[in-house]
DRENDO-1510 file (C-alpha; in Angstrom, 1 decimal, always signed):
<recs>
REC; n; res; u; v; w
REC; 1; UNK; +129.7; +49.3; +108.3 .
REC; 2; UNK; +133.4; +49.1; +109.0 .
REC; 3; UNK; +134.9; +50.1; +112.7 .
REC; 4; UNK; +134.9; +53.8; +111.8 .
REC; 5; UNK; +131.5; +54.3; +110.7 .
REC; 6; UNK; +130.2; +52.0; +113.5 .
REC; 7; UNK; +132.0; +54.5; +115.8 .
REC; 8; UNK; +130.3; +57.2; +114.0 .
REC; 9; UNK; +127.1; +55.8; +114.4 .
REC; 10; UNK; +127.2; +55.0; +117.8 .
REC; 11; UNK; +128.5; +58.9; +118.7 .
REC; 12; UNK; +125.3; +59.5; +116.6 .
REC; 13; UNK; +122.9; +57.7; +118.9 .
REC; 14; UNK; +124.8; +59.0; +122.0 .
REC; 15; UNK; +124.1; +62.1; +121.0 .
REC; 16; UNK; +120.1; +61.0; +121.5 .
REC; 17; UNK; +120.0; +60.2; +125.1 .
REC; 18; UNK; +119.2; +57.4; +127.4 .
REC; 19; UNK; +115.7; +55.6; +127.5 .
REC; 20; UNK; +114.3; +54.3; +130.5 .
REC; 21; UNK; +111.7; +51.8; +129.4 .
REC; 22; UNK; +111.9; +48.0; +128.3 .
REC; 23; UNK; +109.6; +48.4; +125.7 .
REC; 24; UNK; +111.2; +48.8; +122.8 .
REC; 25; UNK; +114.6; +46.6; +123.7 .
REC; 26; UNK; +112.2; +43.5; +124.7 .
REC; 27; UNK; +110.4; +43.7; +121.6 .
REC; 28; UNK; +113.8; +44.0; +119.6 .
REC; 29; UNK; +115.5; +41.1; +121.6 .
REC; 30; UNK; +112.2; +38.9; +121.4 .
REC; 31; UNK; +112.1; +39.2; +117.6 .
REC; 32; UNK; +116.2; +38.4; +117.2 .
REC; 33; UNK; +116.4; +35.4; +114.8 .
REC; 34; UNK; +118.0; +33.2; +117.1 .
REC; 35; UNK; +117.6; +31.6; +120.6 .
REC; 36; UNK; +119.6; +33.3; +123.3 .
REC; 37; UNK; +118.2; +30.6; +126.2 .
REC; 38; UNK; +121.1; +28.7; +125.1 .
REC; 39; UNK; +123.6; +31.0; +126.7 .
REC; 40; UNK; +122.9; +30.9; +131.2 .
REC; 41; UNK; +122.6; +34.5; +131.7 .
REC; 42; UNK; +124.0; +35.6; +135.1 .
REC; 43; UNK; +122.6; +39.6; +135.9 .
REC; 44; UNK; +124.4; +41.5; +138.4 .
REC; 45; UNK; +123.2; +44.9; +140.1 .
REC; 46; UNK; +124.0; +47.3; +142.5 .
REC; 47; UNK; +125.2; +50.5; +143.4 .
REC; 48; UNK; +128.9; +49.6; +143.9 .
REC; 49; UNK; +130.6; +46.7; +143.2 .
REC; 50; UNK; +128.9; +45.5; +140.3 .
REC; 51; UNK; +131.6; +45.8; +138.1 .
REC; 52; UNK; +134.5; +44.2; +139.9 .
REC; 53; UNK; +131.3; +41.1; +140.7 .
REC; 54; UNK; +130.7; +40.5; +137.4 .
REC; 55; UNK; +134.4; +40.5; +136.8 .
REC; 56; UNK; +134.7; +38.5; +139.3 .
REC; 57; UNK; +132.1; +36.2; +138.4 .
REC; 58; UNK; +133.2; +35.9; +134.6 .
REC; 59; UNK; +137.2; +34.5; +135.9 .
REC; 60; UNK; +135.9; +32.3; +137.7 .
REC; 61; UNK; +133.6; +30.7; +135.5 .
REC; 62; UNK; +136.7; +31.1; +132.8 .
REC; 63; UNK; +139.1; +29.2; +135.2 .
REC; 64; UNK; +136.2; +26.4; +135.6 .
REC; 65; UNK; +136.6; +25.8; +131.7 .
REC; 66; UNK; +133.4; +27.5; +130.4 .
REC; 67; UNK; +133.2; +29.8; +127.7 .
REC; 68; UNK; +132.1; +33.3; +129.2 .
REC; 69; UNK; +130.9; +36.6; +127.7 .
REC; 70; UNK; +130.6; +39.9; +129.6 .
REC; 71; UNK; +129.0; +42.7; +129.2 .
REC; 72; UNK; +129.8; +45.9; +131.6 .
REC; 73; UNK; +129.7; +50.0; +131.6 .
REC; 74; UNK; +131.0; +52.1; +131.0 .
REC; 75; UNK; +134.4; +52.0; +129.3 .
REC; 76; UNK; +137.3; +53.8; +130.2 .
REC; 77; UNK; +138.3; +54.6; +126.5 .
REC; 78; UNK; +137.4; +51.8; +124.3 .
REC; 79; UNK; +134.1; +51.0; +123.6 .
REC; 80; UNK; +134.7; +47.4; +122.9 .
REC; 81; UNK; +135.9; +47.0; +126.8 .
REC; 82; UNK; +132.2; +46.3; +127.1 .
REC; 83; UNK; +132.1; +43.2; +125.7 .
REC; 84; UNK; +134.4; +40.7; +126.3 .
REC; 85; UNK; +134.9; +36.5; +126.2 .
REC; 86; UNK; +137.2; +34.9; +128.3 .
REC; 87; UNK; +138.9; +38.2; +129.1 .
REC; 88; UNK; +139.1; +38.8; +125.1 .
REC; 89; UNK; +137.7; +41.7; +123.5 .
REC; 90; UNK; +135.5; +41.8; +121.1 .
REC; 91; UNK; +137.5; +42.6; +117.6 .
REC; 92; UNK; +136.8; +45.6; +115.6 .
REC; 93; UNK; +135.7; +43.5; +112.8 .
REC; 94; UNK; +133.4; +41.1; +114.9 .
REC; 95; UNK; +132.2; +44.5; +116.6 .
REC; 96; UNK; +131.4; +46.6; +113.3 .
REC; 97; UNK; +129.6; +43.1; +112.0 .
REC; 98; UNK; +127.4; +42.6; +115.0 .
REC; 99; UNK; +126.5; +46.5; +115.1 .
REC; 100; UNK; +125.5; +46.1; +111.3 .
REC; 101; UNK; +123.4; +42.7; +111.7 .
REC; 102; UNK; +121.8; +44.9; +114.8 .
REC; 103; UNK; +121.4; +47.7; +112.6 .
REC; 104; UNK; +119.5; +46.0; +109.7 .
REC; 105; UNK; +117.4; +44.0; +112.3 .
REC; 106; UNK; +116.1; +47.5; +114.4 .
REC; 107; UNK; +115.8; +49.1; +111.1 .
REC; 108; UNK; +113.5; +46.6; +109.4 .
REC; 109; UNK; +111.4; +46.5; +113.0 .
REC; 110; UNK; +111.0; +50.2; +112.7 .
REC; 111; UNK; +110.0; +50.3; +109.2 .
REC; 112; UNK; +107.3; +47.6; +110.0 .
REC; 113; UNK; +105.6; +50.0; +112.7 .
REC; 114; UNK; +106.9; +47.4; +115.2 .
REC; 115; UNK; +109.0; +49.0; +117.9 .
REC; 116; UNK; +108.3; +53.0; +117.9 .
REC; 117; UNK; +112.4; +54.3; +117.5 .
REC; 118; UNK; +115.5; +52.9; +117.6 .
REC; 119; UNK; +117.3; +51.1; +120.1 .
REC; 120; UNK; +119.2; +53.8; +122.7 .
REC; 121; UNK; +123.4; +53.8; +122.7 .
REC; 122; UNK; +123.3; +51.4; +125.7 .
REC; 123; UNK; +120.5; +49.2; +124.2 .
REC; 124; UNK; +122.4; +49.1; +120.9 .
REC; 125; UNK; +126.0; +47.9; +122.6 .
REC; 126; UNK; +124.2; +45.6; +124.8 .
REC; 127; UNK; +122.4; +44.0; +121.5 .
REC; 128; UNK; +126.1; +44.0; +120.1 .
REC; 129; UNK; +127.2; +42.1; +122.5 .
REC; 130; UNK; +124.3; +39.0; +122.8 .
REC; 131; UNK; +124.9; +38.8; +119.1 .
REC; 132; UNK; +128.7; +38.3; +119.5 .
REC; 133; UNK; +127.8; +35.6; +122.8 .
REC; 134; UNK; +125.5; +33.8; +120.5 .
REC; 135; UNK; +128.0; +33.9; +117.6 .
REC; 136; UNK; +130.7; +32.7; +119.8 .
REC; 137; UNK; +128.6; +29.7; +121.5 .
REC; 138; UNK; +129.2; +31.2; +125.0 .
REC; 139; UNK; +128.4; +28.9; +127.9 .
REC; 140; UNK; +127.7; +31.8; +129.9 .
REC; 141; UNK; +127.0; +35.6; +129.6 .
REC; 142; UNK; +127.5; +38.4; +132.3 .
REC; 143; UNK; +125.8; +41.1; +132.1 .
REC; 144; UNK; +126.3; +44.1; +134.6 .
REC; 145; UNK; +123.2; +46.3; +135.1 .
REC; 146; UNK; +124.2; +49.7; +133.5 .
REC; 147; UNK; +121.8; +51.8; +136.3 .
REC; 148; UNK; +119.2; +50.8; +138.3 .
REC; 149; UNK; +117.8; +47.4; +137.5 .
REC; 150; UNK; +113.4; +48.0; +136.7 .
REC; 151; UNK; +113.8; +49.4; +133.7 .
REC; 152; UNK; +117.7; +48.5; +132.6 .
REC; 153; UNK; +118.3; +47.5; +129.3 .
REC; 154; UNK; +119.9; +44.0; +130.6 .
REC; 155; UNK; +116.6; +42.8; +132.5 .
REC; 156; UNK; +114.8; +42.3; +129.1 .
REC; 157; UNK; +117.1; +38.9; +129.3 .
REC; 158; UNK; +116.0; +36.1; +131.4 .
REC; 159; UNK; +118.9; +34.6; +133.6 .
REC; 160; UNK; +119.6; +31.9; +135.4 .
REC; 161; UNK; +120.3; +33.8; +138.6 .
REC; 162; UNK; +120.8; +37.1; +139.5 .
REC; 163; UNK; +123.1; +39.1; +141.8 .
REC; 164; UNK; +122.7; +42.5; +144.0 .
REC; 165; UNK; +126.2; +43.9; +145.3 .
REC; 166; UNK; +124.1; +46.4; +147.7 .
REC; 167; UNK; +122.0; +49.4; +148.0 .
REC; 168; UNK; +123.6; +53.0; +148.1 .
REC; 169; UNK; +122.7; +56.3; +146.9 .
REC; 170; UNK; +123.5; +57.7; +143.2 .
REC; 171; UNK; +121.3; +58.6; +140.6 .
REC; 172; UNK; +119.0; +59.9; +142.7 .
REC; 173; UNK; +117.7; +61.9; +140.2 .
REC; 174; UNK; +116.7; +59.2; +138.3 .
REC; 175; UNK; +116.2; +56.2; +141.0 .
REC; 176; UNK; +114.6; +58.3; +143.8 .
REC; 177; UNK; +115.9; +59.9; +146.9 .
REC; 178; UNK; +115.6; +57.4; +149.5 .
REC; 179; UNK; +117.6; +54.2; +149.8 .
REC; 180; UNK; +114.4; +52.2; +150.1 .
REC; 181; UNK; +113.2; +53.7; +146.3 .
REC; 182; UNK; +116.8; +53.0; +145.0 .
REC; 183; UNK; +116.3; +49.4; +146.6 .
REC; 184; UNK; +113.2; +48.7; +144.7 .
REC; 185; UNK; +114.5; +49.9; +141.8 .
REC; 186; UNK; +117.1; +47.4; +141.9 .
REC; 187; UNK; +115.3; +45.0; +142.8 .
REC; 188; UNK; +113.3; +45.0; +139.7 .
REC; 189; UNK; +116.1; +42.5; +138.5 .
REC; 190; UNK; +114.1; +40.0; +140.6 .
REC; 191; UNK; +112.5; +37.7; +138.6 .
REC; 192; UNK; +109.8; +35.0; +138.7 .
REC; 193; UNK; +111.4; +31.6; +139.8 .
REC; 194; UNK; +115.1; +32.8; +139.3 .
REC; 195; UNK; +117.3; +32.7; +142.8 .
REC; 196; UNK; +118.6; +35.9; +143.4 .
REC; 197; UNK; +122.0; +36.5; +145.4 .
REC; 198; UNK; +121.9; +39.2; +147.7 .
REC; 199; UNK; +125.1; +40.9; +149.3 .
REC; 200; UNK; +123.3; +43.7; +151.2 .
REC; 201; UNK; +124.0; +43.5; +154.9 .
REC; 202; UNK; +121.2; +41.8; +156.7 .
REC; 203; UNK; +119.0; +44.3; +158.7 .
REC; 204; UNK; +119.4; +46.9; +156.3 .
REC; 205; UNK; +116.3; +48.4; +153.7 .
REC; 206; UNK; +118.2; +46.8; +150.9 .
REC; 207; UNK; +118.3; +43.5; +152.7 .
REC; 208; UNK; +114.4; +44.0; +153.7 .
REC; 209; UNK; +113.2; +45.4; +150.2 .
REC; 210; UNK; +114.7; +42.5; +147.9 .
REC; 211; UNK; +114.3; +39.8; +150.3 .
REC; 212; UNK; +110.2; +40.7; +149.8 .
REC; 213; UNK; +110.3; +41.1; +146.2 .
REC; 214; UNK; +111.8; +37.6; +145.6 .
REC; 215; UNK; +109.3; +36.6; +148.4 .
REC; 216; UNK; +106.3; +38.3; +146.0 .
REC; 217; UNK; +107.9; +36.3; +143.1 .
REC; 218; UNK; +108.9; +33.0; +144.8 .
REC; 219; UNK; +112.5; +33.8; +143.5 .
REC; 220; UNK; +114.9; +31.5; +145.6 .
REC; 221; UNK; +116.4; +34.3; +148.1 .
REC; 222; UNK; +120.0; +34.0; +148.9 .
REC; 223; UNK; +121.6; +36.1; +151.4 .
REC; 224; UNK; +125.8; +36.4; +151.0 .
REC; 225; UNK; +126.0; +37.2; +154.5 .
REC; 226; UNK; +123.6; +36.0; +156.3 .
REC; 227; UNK; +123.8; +32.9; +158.8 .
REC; 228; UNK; +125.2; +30.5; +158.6 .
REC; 229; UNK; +127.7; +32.2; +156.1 .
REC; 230; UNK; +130.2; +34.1; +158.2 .
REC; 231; UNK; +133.1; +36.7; +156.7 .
REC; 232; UNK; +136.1; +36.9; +158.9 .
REC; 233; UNK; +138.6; +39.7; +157.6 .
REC; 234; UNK; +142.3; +40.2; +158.9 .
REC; 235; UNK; +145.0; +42.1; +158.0 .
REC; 236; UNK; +148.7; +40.9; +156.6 .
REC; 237; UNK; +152.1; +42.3; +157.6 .
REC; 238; UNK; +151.9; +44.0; +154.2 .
REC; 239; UNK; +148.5; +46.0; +155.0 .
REC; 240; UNK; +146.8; +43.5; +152.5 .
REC; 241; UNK; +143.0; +42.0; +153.7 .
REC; 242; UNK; +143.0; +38.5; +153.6 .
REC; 243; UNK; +139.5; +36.5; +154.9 .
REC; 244; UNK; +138.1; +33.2; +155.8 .
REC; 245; UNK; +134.5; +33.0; +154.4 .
REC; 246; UNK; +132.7; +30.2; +155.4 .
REC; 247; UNK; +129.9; +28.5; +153.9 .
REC; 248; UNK; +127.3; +25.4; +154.5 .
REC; 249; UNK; +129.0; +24.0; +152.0 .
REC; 250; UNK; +132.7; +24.7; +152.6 .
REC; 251; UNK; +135.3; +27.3; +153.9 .
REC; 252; UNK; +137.2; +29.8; +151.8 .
REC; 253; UNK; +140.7; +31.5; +153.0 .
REC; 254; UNK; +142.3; +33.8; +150.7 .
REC; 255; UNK; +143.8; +37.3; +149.8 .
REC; 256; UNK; +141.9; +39.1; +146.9 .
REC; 257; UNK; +143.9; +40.2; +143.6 .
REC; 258; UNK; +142.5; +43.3; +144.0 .
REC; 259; UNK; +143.3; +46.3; +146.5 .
REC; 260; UNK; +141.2; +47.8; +149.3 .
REC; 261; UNK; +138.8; +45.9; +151.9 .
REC; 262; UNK; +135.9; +46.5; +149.8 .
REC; 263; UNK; +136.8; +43.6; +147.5 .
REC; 264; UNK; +136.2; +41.2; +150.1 .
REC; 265; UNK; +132.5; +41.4; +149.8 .
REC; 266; UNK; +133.1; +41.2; +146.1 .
REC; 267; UNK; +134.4; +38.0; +146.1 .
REC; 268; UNK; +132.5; +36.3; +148.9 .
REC; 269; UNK; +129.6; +37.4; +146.3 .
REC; 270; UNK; +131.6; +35.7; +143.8 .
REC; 271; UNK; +131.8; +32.9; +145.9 .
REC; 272; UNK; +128.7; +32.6; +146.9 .
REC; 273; UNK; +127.3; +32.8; +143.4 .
REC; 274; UNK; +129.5; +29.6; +142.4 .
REC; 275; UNK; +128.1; +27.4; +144.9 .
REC; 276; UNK; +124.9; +28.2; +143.7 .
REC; 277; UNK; +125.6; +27.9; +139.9 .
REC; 278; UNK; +126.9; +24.3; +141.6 .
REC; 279; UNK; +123.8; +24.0; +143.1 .
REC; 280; UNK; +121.7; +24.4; +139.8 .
REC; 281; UNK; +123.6; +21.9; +138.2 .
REC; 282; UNK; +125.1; +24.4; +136.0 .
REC; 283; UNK; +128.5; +24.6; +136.6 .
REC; 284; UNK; +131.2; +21.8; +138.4 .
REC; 285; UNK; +132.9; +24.5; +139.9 .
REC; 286; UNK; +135.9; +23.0; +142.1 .
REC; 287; UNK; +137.1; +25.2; +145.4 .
REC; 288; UNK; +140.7; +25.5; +144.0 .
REC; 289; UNK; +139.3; +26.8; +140.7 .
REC; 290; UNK; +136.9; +29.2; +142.7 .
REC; 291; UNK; +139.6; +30.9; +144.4 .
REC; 292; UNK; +141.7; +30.7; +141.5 .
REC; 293; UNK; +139.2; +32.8; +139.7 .
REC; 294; UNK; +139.0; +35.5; +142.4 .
REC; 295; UNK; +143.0; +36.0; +143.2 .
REC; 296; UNK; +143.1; +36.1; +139.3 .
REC; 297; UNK; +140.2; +39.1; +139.5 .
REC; 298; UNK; +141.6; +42.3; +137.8 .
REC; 299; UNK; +139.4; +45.6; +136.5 .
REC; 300; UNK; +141.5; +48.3; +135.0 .
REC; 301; UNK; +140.9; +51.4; +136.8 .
REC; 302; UNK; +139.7; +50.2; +140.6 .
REC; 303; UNK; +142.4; +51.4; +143.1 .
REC; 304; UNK; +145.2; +50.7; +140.3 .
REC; 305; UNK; +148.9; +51.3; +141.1 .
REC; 306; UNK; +151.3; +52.2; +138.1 .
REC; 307; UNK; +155.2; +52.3; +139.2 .
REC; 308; UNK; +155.8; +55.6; +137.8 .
REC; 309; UNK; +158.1; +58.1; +139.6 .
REC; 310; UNK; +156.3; +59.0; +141.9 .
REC; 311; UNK; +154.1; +56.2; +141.7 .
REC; 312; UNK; +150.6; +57.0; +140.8 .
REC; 313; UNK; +146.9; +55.4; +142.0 .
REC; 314; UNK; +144.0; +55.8; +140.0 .
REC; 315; UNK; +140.7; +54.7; +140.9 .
REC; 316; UNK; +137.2; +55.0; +139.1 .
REC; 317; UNK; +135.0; +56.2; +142.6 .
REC; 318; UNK; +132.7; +58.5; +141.0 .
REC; 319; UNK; +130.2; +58.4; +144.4 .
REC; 320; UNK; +129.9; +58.6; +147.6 .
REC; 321; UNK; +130.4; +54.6; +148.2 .
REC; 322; UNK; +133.3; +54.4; +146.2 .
REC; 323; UNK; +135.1; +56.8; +147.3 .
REC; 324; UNK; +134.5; +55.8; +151.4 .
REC; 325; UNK; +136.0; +52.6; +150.3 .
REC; 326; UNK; +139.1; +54.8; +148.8 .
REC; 327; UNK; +139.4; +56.4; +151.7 .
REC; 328; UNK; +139.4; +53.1; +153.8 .
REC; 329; UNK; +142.2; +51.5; +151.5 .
REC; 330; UNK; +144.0; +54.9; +151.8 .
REC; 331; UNK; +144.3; +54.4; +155.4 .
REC; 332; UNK; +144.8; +51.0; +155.7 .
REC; 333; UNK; +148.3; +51.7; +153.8 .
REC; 334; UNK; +148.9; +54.8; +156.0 .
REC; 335; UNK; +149.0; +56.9; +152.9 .
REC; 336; UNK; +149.1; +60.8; +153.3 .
REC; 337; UNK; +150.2; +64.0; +152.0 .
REC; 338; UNK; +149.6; +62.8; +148.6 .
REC; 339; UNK; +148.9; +65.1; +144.8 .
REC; 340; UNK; +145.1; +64.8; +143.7 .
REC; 341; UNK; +144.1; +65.1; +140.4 .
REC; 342; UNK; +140.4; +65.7; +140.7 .
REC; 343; UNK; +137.3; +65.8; +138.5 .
REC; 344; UNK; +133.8; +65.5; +139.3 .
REC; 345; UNK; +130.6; +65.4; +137.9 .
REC; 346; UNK; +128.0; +68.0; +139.2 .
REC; 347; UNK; +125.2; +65.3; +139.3 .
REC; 348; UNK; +127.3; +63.8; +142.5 .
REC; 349; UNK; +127.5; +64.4; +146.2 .
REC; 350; UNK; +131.0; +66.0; +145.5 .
REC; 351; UNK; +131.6; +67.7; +148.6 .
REC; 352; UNK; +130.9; +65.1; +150.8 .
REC; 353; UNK; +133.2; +62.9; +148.2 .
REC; 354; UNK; +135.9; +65.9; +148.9 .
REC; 355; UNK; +135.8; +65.3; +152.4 .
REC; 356; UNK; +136.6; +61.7; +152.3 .
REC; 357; UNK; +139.6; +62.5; +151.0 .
REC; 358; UNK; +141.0; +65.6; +151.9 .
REC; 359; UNK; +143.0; +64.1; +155.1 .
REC; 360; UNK; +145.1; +61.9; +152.8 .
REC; 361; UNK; +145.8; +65.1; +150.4 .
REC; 362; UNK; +148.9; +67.4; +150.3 .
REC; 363; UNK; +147.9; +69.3; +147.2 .
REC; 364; UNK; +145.5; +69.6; +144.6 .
REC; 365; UNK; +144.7; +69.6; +140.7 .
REC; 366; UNK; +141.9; +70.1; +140.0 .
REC; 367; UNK; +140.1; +69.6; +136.2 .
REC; 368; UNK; +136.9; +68.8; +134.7 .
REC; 369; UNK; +135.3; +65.1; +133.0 .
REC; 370; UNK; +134.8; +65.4; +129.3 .
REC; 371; UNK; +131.0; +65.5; +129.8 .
REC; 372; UNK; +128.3; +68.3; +129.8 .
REC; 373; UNK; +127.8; +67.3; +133.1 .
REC; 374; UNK; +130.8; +68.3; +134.7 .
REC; 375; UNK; +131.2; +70.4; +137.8 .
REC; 376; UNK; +133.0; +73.1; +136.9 .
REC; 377; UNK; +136.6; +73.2; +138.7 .
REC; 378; UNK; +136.9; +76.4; +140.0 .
REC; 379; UNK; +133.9; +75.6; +142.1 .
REC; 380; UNK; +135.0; +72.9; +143.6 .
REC; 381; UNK; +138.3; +75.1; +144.8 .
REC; 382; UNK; +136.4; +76.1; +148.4 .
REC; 383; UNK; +135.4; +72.9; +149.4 .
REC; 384; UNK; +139.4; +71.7; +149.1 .
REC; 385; UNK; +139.8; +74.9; +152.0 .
REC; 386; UNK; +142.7; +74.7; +153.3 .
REC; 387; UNK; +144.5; +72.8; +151.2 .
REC; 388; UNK; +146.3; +74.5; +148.0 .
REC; 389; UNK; +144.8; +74.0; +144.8 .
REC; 390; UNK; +145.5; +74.4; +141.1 .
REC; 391; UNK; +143.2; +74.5; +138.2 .
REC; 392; UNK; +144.4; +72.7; +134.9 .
REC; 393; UNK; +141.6; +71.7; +132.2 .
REC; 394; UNK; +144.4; +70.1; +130.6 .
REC; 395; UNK; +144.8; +66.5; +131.4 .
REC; 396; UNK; +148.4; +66.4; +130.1 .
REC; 397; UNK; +149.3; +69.4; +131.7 .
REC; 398; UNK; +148.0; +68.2; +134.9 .
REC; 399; UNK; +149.6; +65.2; +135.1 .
REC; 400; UNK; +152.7; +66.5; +134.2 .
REC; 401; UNK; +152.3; +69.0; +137.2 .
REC; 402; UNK; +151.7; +66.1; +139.4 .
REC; 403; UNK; +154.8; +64.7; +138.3 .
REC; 404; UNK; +156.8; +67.4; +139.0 .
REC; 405; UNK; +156.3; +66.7; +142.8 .
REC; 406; UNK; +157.9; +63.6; +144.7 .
REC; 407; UNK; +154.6; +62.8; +146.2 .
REC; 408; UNK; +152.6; +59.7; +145.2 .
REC; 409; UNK; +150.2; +61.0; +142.8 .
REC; 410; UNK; +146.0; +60.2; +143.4 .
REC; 411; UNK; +143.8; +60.2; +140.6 .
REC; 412; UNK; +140.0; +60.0; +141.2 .
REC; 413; UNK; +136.6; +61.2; +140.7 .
REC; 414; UNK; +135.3; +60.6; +137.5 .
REC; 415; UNK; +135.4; +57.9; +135.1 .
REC; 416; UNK; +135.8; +59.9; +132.2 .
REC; 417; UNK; +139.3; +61.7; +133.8 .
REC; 418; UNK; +140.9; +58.3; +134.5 .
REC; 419; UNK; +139.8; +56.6; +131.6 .
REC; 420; UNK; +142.0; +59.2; +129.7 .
REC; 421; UNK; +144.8; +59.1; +131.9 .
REC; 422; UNK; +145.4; +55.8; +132.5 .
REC; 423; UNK; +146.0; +55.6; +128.5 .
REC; 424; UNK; +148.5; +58.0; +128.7 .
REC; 425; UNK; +150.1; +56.8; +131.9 .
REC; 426; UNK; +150.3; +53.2; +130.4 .
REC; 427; UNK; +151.2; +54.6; +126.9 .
REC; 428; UNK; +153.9; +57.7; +127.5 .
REC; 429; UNK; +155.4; +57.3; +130.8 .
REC; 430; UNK; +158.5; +55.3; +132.0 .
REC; 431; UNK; +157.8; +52.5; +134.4 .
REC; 432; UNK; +160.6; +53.2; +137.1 .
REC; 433; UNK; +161.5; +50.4; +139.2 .
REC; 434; UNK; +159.9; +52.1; +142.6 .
REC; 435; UNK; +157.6; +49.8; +144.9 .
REC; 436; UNK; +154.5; +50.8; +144.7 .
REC; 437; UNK; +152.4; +50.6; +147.6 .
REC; 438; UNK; +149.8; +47.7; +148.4 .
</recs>
């Protein structure tokens, strides 16, 4: 298959749906023809901040010299985003090559009666990508859970330690209404022997749930914030967190490359996880090249400034979590009577998500995700009461209406919206010389 066809294919499979089982993606990966336990595996979880870790994680590995594959989800408009080495992506050759071995491996276990169907869309991408970390002789691989953690695709791979960001709600549908059956769901990362890093805040039913499934499975349990680590966060002239995390081992003071307060838990997880890759004896992992790694952090699409006139923010909260921590940055800049570009889908706690942000809102445009899961817009119109709202199913045409205001323009909601405007923002528009809020 070239590029095009593997596109095809995998719009094919998409098409499918999403399996929820290990079965069939454990026997595939056990029967590859090659030995992925030379590659240290690192897994991350979570309901928020999984991403922006295992970013995290991956640059500052890279900085420390190692050769480092990641693997995250979803992409904002290119699937090869997903897979990555050293901040490279995967080429469209290299990609269409891997999808074709993967192809002729699945297809010769199927005919053999071995696994009962075909790997799913997210079980063929992930299989992409361990073929192009083994082709490339990665040191390391990090792979971000795509939802959940039990029966995700990426626990069929061993690693050498795992990491949970926290414990929120989403997907309750499919991970269970309470936060204590969302907790055990991700904590079905845990496995047998392998330390697991835990950023949940102690006292809490994440904190409680994964602590006693590592217990069950004598899996080394290490807490991010739990004594005697201590987080101490403050605030520059310039409205930009900086923190002193302190650990047994040493103290860390920095300012993270990456907007709102959130991303201070984000990289004392990072952190945390390099002293303990130290610890393993799998990394030599130097303090200057740890926070090197996390002021170099960057992930398209997470409270992301472009200085357009007026300058625009885009950010990729699609729940409840995410968008609190929108809000927070929000107001830590004292921004207000801003344009909103909004699209949701109708599987999320949308009007709670409204509220968040309605006091930092002027007007509203209000669109739908490319998905068959999208809320439709002109429901979502009461819930914006007061405020004045538009409805524009065009993307284009709503960012050009944005644009047609001197307010600083907001973009949120939805993946699948931003992912299709930042293209366009980064591709058509002028950059203006304006200073863009930090």
């Amino acid at each position: 298959m070239d590029y095009s066809e593997s596109l095809a294919y995998l719009e094919q499979i998409q098409e499918e749906g999403a399996k929820f089982s290990l079965d069939n993606i454990q026997i595939i990966i056990d029967d590859f023809p090659f030995d992925l336990q030379t590659i240290n595996f690192i897994q991350v979880g979570g309901t928020n901040g999984k991403g922006s870790t295992s970013h995290g994680i991956a640059t500052v590995l890279s900085e420390g010299g190692y050769r480092v594959g990641l693997f995250t989800s979803p992409h904002l408009l290119d699937v090869r985003e997903r897979i990555e080495i050293n901040k490279k992506l995967i080429s469209q050759n290299d990609f269409a090559s891997c999808l074709t071995q993967v192809k002729d491996l699945t297809d010769n276990l199927l005919k053999r009666g071995i696994i009962p169907n075909k790997p799913s869309y997210f079980e063929t991408i992930l299989l992409i990508a361990l073929l192009h970390f083994y082709r490339e002789k990665t040191d390391f691989a990090v792979l971000e859970v795509g939802l959940g953690g039990r029966l995700d695709a990426t626990s069929a791979i061993k690693p050498v330690l795992s990491v949970i960001t926290n414990v929120n709600y989403d997907h309750m549908k499919i991970l269970g209404n309470k936060l204590s059956d969302i907790a055990a769901e991700k904590a079905g990362i845990v496995k047998s022997g392998v330390p697991l890093v835990c950023a949940c805040k102690p006292k809490t039913a994440g904190f409680r749930i994964i602590k006693q499934h590592c217990s069950d499975l004598q899996a080394p349990f290490i807490p991010v914030f739990a004594k005697p680590n201590h987080l101490t966060i403050h605030m520059n002239s310039d409205n930009r967190p900086f923190f002193n995390y302190s650990t047994s081992q040493t103290s860390y003071c920095f300012s993270p490359g990456m907007n709102g307060q959130h991303q201070v838990y984000n990289s004392a997880t990072c952190i945390c996880t390099a002293e303990i890759l130290n610890r393993q004896g799998l990394t030599q992992l130097s303090k200057d090249v740890i926070l090197s790694g996390i002021t170099k952090t960057h992930v398209p699409g997470r409270m992301e400034w472009f200085k357009t006139n007026p300058p625009i923010l885009i950010d990729g909260g699609h729940n409840l979590a995410g968008v609190k921590a929108l809000a927070s940055y929000l107001c830590d800049i004292n921004m207000k009577d801003m344009t909103l570009i909004f699209g949701v889908l109708k599987d999320k706690q949308y009007q709670k998500m409204i509220n968040e942000i309605k006091p930092f809102v002027k007007r509203v445009i209000l669109t739908e995700p490319k998905s068959h899961r999208a809320k439709p817009a002109r429901q979502l119109q009461r819930f914006f009461s007061p405020i004045s709202t538009s409805l524009q199913l065009d993307y284009i045409k709503a960012l050009d209406e944005a644009l047609s205001y001197s307010e600083p323009i907001l973009i949120t909601g939805s993946l699948y919206l931003i992912g299709y405007l930042r293209d366009k923002i980064e591709t058509v528009l002028q950059h203006s010389s304006m200073e863009v809020p930090s």
